[in-house]
N, CA, C, O and CB atoms as a CASP TS submission, in Angstrom:
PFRMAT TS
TARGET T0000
AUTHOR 0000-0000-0000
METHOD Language model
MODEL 1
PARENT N/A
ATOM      1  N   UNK     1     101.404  92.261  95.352  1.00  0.00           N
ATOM      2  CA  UNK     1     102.704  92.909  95.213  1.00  0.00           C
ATOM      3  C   UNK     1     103.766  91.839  94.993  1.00  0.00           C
ATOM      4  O   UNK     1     103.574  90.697  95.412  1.00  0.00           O
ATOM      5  CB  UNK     1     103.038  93.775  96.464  1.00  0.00           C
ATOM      6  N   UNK     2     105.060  92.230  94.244  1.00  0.00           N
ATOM      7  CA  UNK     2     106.117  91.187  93.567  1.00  0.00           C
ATOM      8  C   UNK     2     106.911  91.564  94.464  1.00  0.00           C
ATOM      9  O   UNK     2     106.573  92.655  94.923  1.00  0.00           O
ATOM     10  CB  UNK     2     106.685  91.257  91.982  1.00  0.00           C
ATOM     11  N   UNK     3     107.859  91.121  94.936  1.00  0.00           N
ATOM     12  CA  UNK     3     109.161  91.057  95.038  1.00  0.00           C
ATOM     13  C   UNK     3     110.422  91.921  94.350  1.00  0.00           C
ATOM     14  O   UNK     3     110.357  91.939  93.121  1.00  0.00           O
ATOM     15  CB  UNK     3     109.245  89.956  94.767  1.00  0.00           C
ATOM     16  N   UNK     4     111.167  92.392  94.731  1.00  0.00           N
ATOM     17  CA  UNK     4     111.907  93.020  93.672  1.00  0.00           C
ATOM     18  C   UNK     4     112.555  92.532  92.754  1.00  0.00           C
ATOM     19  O   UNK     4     112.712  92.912  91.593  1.00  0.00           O
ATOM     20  CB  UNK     4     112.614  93.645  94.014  1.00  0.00           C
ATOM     21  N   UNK     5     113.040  91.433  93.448  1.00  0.00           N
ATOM     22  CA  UNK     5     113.535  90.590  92.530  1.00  0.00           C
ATOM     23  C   UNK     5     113.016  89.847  91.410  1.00  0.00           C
ATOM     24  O   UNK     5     113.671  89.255  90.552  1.00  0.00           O
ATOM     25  CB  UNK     5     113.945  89.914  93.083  1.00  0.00           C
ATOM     26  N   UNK     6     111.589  89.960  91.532  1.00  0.00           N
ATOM     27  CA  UNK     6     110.385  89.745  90.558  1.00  0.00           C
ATOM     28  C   UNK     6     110.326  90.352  89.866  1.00  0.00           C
ATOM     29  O   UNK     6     110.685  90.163  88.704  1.00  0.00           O
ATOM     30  CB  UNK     6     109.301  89.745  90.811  1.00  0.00           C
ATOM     31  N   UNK     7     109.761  91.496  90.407  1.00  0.00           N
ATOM     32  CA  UNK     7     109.501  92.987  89.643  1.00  0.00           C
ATOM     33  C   UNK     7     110.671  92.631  88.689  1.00  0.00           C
ATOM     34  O   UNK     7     110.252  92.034  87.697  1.00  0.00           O
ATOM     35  CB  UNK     7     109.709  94.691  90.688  1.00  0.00           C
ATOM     36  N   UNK     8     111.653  92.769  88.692  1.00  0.00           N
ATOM     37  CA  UNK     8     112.572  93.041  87.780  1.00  0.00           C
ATOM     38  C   UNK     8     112.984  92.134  86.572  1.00  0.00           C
ATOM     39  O   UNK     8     113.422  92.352  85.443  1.00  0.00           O
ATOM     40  CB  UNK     8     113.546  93.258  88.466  1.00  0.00           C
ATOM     41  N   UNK     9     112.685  91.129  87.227  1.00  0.00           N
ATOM     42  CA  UNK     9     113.058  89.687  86.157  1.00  0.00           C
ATOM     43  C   UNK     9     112.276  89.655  85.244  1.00  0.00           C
ATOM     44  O   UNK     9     112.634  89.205  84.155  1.00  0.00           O
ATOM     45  CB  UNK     9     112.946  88.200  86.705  1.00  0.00           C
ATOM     46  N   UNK    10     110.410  90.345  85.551  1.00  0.00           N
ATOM     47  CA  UNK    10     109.410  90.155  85.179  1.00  0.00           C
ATOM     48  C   UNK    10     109.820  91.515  83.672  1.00  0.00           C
ATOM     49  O   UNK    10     109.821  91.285  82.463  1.00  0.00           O
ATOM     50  CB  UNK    10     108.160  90.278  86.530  1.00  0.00           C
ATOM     51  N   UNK    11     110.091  92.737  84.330  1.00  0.00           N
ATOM     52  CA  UNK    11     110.446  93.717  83.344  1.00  0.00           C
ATOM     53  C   UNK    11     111.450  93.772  82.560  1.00  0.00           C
ATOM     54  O   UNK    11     111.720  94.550  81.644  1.00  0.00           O
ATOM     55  CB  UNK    11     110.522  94.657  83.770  1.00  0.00           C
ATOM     56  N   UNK    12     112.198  92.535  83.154  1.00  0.00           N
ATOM     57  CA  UNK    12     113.610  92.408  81.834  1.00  0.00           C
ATOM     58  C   UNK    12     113.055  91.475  80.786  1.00  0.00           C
ATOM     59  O   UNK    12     113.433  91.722  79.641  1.00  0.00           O
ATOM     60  CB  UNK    12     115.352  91.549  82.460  1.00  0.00           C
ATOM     61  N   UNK    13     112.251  90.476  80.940  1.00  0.00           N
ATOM     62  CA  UNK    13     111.724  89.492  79.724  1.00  0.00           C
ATOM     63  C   UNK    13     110.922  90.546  79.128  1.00  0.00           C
ATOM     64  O   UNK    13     111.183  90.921  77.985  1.00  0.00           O
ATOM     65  CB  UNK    13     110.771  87.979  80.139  1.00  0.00           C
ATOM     66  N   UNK    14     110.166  90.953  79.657  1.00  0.00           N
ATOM     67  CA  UNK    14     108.787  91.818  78.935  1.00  0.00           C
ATOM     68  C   UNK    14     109.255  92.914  77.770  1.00  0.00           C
ATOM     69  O   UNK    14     108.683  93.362  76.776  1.00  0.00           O
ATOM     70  CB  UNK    14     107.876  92.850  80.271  1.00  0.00           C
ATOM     71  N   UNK    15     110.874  93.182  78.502  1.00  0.00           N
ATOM     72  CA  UNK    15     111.302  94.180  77.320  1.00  0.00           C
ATOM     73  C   UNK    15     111.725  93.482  76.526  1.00  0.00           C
ATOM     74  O   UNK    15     111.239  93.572  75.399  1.00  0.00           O
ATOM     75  CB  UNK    15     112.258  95.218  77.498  1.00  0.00           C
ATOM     76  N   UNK    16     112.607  92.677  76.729  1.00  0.00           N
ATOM     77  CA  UNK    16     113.072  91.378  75.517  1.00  0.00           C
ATOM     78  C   UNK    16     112.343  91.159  75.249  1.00  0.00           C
ATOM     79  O   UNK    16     111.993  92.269  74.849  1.00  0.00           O
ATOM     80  CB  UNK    16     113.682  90.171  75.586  1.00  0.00           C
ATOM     81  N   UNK    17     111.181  90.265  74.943  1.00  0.00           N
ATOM     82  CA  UNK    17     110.203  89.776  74.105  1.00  0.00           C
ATOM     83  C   UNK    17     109.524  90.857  73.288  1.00  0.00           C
ATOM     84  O   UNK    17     109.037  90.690  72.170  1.00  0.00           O
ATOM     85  CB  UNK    17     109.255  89.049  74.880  1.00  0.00           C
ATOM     86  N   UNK    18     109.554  92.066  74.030  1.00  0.00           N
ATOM     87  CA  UNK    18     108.923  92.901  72.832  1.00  0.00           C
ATOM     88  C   UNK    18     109.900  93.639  72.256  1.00  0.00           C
ATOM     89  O   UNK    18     109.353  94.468  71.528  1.00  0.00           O
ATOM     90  CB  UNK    18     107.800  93.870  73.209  1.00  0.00           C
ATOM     91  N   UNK    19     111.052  93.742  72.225  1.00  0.00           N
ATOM     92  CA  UNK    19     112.149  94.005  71.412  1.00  0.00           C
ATOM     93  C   UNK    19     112.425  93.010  70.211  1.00  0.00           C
ATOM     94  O   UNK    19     112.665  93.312  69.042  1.00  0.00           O
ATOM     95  CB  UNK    19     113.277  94.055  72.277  1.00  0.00           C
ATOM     96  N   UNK    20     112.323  91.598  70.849  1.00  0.00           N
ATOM     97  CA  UNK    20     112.512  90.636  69.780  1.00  0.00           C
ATOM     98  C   UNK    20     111.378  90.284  68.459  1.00  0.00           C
ATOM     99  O   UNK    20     111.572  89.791  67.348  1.00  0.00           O
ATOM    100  CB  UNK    20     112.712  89.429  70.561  1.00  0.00           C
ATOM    101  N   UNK    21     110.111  90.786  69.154  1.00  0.00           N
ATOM    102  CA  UNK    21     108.823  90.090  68.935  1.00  0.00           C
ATOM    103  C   UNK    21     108.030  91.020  68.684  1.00  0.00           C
ATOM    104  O   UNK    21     107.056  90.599  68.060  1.00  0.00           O
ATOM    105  CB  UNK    21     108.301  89.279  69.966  1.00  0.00           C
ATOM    106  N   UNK    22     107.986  92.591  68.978  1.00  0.00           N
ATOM    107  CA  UNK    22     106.610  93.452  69.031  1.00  0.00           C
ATOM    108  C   UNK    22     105.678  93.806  70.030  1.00  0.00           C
ATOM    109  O   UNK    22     105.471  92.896  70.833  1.00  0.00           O
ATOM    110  CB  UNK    22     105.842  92.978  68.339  1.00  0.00           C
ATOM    111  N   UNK    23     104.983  94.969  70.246  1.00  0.00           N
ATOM    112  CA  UNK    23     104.649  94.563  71.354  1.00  0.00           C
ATOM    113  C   UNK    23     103.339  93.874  70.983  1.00  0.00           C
ATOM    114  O   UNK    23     102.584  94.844  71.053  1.00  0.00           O
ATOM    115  CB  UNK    23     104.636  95.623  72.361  1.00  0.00           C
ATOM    116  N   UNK    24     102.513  92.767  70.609  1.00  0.00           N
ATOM    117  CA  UNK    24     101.729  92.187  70.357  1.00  0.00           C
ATOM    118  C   UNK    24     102.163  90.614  71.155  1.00  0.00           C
ATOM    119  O   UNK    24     101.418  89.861  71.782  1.00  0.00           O
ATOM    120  CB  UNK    24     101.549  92.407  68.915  1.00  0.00           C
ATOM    121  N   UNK    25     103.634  90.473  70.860  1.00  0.00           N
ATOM    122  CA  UNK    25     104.045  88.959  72.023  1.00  0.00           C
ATOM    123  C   UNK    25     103.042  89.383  73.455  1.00  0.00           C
ATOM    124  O   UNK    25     102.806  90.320  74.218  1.00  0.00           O
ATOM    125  CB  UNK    25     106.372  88.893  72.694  1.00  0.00           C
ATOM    126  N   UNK    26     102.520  87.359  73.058  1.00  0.00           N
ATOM    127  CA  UNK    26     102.484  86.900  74.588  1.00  0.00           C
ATOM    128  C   UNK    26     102.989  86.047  75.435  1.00  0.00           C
ATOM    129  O   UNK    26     103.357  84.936  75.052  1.00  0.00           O
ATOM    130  CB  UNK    26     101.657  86.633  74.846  1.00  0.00           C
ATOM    131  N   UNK    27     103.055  86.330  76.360  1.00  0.00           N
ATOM    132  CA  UNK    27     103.847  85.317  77.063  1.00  0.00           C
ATOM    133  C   UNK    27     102.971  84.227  78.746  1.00  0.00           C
ATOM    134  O   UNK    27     102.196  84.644  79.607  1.00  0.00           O
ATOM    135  CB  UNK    27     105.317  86.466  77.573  1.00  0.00           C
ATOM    136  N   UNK    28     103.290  83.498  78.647  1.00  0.00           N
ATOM    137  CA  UNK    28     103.289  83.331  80.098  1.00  0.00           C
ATOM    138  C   UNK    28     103.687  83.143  81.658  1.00  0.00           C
ATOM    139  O   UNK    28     104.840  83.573  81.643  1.00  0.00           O
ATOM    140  CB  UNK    28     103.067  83.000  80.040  1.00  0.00           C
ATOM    141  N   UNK    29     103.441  82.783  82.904  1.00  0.00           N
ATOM    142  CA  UNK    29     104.203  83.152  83.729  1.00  0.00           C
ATOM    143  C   UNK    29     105.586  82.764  83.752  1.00  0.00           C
ATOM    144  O   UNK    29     106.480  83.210  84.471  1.00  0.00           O
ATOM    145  CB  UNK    29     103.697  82.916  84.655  1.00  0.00           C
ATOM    146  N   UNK    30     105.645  81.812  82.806  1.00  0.00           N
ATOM    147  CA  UNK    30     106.813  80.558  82.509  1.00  0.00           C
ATOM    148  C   UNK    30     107.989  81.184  82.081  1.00  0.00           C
ATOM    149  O   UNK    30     109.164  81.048  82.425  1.00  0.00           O
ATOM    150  CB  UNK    30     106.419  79.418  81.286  1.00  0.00           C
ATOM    151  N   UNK    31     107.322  82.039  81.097  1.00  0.00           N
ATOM    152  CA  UNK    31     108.789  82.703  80.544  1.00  0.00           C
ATOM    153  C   UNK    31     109.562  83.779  81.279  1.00  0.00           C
ATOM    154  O   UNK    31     110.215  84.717  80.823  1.00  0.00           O
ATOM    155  CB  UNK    31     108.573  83.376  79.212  1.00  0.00           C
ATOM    156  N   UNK    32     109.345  83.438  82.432  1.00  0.00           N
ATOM    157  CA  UNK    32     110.237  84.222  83.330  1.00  0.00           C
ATOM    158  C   UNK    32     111.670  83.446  84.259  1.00  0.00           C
ATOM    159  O   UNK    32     112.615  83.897  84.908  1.00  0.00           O
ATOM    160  CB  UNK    32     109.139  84.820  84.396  1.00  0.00           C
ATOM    161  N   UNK    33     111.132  81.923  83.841  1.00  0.00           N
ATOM    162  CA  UNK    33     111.765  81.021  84.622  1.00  0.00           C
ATOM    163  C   UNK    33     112.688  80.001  83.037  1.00  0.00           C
ATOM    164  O   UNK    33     112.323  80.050  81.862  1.00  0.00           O
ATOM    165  CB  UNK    33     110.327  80.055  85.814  1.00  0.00           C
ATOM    166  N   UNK    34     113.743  79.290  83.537  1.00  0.00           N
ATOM    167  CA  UNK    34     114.452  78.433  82.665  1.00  0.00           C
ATOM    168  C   UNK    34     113.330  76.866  82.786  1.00  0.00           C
ATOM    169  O   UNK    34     112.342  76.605  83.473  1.00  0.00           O
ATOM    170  CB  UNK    34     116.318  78.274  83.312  1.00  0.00           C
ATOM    171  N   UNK    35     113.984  76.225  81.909  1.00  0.00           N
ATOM    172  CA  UNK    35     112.528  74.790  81.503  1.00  0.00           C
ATOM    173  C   UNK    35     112.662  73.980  83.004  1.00  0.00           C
ATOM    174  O   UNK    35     111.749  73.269  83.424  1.00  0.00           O
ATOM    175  CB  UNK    35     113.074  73.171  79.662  1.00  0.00           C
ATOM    176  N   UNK    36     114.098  74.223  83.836  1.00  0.00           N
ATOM    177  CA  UNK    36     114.446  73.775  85.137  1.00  0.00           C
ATOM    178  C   UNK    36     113.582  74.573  86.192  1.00  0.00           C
ATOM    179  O   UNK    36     113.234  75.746  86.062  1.00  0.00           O
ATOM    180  CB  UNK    36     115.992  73.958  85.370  1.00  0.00           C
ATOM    181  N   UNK    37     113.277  73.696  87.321  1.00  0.00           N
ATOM    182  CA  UNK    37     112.677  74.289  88.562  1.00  0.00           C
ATOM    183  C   UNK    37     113.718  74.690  89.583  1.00  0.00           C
ATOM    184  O   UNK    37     113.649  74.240  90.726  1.00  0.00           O
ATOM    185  CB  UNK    37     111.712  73.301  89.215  1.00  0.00           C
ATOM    186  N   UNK    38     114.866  75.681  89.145  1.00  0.00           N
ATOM    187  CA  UNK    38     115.951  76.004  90.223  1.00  0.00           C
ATOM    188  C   UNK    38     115.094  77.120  91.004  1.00  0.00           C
ATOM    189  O   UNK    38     115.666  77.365  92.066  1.00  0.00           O
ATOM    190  CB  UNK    38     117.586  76.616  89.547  1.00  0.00           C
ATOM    191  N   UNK    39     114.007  77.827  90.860  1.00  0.00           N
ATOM    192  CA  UNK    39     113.390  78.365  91.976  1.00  0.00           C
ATOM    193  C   UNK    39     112.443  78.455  92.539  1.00  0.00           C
ATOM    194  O   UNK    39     112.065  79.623  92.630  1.00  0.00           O
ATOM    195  CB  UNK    39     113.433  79.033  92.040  1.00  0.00           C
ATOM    196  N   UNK    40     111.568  77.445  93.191  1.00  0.00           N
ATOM    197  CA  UNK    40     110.536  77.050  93.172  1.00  0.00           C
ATOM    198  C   UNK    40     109.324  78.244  93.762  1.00  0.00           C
ATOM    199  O   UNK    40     108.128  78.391  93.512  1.00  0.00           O
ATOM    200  CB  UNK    40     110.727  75.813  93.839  1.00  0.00           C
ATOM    201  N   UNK    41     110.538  79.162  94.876  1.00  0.00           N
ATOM    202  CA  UNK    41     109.242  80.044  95.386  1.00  0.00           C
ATOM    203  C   UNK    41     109.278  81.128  94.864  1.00  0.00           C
ATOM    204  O   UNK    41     108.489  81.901  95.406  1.00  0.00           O
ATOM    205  CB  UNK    41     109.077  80.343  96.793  1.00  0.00           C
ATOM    206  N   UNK    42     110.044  81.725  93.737  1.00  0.00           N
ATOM    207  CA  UNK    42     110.221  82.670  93.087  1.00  0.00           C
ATOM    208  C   UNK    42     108.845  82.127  92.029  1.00  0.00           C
ATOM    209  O   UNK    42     107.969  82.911  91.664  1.00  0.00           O
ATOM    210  CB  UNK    42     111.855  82.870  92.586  1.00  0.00           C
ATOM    211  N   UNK    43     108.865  81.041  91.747  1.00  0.00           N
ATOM    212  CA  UNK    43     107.966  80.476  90.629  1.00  0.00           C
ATOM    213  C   UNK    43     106.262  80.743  91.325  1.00  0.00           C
ATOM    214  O   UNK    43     105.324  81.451  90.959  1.00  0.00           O
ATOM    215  CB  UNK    43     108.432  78.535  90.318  1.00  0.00           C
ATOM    216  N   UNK    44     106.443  79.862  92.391  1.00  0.00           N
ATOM    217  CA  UNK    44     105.239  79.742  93.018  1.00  0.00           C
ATOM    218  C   UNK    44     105.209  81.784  93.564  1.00  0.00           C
ATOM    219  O   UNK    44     104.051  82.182  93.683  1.00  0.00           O
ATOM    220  CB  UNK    44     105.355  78.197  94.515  1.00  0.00           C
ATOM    221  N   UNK    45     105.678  82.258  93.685  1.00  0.00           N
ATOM    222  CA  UNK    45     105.109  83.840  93.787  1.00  0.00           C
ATOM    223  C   UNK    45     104.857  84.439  92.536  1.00  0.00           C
ATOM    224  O   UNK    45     104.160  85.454  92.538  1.00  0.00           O
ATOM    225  CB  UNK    45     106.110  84.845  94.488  1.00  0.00           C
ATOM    226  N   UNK    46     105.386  83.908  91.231  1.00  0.00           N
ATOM    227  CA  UNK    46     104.709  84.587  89.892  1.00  0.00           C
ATOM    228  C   UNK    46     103.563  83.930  89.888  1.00  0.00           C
ATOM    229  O   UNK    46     102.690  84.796  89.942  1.00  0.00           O
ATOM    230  CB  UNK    46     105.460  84.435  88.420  1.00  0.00           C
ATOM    231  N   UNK    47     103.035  82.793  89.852  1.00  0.00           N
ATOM    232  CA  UNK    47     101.936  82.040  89.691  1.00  0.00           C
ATOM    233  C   UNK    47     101.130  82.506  90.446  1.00  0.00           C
ATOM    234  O   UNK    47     100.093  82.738  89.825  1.00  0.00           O
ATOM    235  CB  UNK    47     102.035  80.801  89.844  1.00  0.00           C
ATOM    236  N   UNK    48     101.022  82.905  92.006  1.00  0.00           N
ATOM    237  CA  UNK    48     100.355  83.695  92.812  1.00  0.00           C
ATOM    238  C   UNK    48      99.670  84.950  91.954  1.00  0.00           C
ATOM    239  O   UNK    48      98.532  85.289  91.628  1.00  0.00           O
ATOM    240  CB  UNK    48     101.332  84.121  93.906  1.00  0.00           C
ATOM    241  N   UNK    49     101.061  85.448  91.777  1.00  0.00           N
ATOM    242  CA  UNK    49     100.085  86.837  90.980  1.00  0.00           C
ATOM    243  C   UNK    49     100.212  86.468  90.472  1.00  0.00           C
ATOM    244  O   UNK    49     101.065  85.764  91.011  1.00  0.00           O
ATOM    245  CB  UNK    49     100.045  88.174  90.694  1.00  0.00           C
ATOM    246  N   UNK    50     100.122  85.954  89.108  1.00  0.00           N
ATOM    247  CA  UNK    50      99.318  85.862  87.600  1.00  0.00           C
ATOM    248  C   UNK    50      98.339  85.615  87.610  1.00  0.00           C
ATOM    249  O   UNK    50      97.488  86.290  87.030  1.00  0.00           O
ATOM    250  CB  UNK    50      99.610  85.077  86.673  1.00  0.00           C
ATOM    251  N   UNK    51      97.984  84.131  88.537  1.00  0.00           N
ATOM    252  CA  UNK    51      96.646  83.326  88.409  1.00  0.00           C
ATOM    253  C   UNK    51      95.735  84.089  90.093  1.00  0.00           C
ATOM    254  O   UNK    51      94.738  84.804  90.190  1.00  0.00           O
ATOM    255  CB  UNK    51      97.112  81.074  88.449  1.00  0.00           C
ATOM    256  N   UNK    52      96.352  83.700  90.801  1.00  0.00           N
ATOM    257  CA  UNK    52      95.264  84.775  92.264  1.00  0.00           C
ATOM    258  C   UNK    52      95.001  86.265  91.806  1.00  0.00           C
ATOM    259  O   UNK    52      93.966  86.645  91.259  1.00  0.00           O
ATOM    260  CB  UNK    52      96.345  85.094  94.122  1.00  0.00           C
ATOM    261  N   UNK    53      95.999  86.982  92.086  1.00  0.00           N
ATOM    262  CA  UNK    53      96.043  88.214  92.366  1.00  0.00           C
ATOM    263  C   UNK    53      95.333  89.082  91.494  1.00  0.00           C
ATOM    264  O   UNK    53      94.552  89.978  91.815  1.00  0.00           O
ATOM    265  CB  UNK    53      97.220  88.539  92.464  1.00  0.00           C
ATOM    266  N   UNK    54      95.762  88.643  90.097  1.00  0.00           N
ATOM    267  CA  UNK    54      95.594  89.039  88.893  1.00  0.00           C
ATOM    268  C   UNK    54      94.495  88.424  87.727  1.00  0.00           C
ATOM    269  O   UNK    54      94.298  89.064  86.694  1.00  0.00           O
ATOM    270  CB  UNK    54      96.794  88.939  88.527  1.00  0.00           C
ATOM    271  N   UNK    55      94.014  87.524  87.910  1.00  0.00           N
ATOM    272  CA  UNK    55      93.222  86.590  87.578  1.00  0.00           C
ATOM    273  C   UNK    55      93.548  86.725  86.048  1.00  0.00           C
ATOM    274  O   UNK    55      92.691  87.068  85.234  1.00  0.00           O
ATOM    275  CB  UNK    55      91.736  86.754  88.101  1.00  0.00           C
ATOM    276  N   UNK    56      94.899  86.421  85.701  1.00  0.00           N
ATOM    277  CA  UNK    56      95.335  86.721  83.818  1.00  0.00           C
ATOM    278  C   UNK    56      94.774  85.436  83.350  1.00  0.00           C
ATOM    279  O   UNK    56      94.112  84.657  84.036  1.00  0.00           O
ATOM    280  CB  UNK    56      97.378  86.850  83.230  1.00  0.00           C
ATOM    281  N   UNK    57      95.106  85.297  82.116  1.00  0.00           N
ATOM    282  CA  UNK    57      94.482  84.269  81.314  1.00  0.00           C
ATOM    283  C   UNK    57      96.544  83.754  80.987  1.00  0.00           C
ATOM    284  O   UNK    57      97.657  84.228  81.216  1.00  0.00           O
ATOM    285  CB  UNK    57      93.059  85.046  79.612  1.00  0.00           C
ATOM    286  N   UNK    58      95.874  82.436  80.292  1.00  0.00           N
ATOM    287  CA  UNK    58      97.727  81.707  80.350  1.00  0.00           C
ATOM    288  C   UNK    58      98.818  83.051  79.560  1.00  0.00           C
ATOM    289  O   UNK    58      99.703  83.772  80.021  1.00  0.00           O
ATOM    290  CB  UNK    58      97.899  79.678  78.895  1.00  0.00           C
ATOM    291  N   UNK    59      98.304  82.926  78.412  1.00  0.00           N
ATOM    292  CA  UNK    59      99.118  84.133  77.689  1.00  0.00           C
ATOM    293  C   UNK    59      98.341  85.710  78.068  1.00  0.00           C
ATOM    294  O   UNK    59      97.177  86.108  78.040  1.00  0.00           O
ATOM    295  CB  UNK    59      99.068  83.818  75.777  1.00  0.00           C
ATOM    296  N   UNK    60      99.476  86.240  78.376  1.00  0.00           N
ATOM    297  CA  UNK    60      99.450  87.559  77.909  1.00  0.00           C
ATOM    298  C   UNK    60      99.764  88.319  76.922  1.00  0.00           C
ATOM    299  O   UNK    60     100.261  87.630  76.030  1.00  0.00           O
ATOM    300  CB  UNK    60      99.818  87.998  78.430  1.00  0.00           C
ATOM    301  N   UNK    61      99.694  89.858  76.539  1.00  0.00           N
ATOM    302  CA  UNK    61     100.641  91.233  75.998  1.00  0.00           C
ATOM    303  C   UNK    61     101.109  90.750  77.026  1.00  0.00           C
ATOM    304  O   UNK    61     100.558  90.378  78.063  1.00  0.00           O
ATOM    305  CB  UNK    61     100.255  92.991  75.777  1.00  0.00           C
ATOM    306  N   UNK    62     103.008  90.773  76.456  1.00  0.00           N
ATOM    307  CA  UNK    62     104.044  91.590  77.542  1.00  0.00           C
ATOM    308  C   UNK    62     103.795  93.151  78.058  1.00  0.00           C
ATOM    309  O   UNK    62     104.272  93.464  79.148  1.00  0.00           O
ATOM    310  CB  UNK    62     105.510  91.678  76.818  1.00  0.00           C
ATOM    311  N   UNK    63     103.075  94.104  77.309  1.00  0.00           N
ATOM    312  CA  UNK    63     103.233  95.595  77.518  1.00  0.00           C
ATOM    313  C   UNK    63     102.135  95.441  78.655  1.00  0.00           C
ATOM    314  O   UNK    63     102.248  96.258  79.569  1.00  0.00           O
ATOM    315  CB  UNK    63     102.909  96.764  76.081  1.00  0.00           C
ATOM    316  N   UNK    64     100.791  94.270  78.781  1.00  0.00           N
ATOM    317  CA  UNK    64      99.790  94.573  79.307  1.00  0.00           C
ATOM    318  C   UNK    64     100.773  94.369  81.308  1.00  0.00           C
ATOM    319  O   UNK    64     100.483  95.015  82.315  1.00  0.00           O
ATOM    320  CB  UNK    64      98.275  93.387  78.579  1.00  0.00           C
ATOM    321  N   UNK    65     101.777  93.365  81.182  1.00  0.00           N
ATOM    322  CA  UNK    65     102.391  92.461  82.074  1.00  0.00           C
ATOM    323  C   UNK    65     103.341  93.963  82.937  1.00  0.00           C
ATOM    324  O   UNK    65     103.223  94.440  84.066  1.00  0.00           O
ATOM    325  CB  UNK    65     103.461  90.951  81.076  1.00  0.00           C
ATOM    326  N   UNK    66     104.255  94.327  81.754  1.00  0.00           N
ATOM    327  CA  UNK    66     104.698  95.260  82.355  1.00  0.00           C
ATOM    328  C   UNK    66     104.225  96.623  82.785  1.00  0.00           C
ATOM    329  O   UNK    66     104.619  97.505  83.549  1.00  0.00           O
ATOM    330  CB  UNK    66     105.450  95.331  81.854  1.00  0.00           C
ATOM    331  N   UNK    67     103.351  96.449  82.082  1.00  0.00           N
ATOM    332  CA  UNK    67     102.363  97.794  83.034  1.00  0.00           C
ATOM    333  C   UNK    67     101.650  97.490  84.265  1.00  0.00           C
ATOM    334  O   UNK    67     101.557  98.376  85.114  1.00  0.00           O
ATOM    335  CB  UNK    67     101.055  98.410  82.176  1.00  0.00           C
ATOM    336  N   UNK    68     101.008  96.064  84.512  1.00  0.00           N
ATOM    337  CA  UNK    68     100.956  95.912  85.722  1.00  0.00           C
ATOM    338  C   UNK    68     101.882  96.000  86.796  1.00  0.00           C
ATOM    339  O   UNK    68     101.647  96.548  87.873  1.00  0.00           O
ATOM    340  CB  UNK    68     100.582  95.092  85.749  1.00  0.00           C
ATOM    341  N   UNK    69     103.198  95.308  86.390  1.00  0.00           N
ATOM    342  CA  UNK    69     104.110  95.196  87.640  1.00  0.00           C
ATOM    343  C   UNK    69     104.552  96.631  87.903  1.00  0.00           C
ATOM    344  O   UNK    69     104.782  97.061  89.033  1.00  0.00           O
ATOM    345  CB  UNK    69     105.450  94.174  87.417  1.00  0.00           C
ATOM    346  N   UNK    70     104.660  97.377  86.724  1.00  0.00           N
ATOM    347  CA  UNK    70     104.925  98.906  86.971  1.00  0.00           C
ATOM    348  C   UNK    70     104.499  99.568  88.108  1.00  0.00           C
ATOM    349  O   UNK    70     105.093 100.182  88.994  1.00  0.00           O
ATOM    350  CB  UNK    70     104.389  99.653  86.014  1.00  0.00           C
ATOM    351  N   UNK    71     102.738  99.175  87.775  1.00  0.00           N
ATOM    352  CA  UNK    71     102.231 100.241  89.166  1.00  0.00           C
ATOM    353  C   UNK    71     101.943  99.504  90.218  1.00  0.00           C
ATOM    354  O   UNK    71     100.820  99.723  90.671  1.00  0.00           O
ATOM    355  CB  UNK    71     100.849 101.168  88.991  1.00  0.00           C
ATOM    356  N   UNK    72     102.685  98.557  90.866  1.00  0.00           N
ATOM    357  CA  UNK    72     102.901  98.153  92.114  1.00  0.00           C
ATOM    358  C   UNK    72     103.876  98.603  92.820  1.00  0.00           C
ATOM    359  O   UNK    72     104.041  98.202  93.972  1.00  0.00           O
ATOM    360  CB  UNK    72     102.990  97.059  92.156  1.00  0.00           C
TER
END
């Protein structure tokens, strides 16, 4: 489970990128964060779920991303 503040950050890129891009963009946990480490445990809890929880591969579908965080 994310955070809300996750949850949400996670579903605002996912719609941007596939607004900008299609839904065929992939992304990874990265593009949720700036190239700076201003949040390290916000970071280290996407990485949790992407790579533990979720066992994703580096890139994803955004649609596959936001349908997960959906049904949490």
């Amino acid at each position: 489970m994310v955070s809300n503040e996750l949850k949400q950050k996670m579903i605002d890129v996912c719609d941007q990128k596939t607004a900008q891009k299609g839904d065929n963009v992939g992304l990874s946990f990265y593009a949720f964060f700036a190239n700076k480490n201003t949040n390290p445990e916000l970071l280290m809890e996407a990485a949790t779920w992407w790579i533990q929880t979720h066992k994703l591969d580096h890139f994803e579908k955004a649609i596959k991303i936001k349908a997960l965080v959906m049904s949490e």
